[in-house]
C-alpha positions in Angstrom: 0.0 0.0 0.0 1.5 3.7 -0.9 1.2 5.6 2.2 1.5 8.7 0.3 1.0 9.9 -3.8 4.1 13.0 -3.0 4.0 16.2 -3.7 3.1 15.4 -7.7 2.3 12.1 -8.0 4.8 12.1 -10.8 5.1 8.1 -11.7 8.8 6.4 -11.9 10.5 7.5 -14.5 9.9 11.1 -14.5 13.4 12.5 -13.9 13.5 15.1 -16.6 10.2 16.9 -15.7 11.0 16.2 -11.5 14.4 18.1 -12.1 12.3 20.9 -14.3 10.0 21.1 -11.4 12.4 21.7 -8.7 14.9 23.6 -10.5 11.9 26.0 -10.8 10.8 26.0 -7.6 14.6 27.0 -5.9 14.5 29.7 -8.6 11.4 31.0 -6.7 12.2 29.7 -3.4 16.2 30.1 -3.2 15.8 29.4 1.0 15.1 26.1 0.0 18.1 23.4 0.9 17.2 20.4 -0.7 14.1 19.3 -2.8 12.9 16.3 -4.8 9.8 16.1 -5.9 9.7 12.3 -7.1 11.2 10.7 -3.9 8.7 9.2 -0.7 9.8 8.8 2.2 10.5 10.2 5.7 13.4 11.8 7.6 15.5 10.8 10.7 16.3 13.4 13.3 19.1 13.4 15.3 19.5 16.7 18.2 22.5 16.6 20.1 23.9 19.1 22.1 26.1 20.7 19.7 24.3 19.8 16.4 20.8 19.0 14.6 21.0 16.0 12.5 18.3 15.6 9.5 18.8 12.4 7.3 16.0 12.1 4.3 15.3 8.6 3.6 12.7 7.6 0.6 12.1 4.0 -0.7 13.3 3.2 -4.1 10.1 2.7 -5.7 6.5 2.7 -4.1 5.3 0.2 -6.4 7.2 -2.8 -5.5 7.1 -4.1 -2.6 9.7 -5.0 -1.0 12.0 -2.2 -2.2 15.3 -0.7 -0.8 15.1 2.3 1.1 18.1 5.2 0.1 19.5 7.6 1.7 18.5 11.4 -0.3 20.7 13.9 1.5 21.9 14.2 5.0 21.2 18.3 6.6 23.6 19.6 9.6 22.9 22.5 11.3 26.0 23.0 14.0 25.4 25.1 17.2 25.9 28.7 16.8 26.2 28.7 13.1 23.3 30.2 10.6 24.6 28.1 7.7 23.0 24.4 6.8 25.5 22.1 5.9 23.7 19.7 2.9 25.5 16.4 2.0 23.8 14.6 -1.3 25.6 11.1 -1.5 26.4 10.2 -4.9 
């Protein structure tokens, strides 16, 4: 069962316009840290005393079950700092 459609319930396979999509949306929302549009999934969050944690996990693909879950991109805010630190694996 797909818990959730995302933000566009853009099918599989939809890189090219999901790209479009979100290089649009930085242009008008340039605040923004990380975005993608066709991934579903959740994040981990992980507050210790000197940093803020945020991992964003989604599952491969929705429609096969079971599927592997990746890692997106991993957010770091240290303590005292005003700049997020965003790591995208490869």
């Amino acid at each position: 069962m797909i818990s959730s459609l995302g933000l566009l319930d853009l099918p599989p396979g939809e890189d090219r316009l999901a790209r479009a999509l979100e290089n649009l949306a930085r242009g008008l929302n340039p605040h923004l840290a990380f975005m993608d549009v066709l991934a579903r999934g959740y994040a981990v969050i992980e507050a210790r005393r000197d940093e803020l944690l945020v991992t964003l996990r989604a599952v491969e693909n929705v429609y096969q079950r079971p599927s592997p879950m990746r890692d997106l991109a991993v957010l770091r805010l240290v303590r005292g700092q005003e700049t997020l630190e965003v790591t995208v694996p490869a």
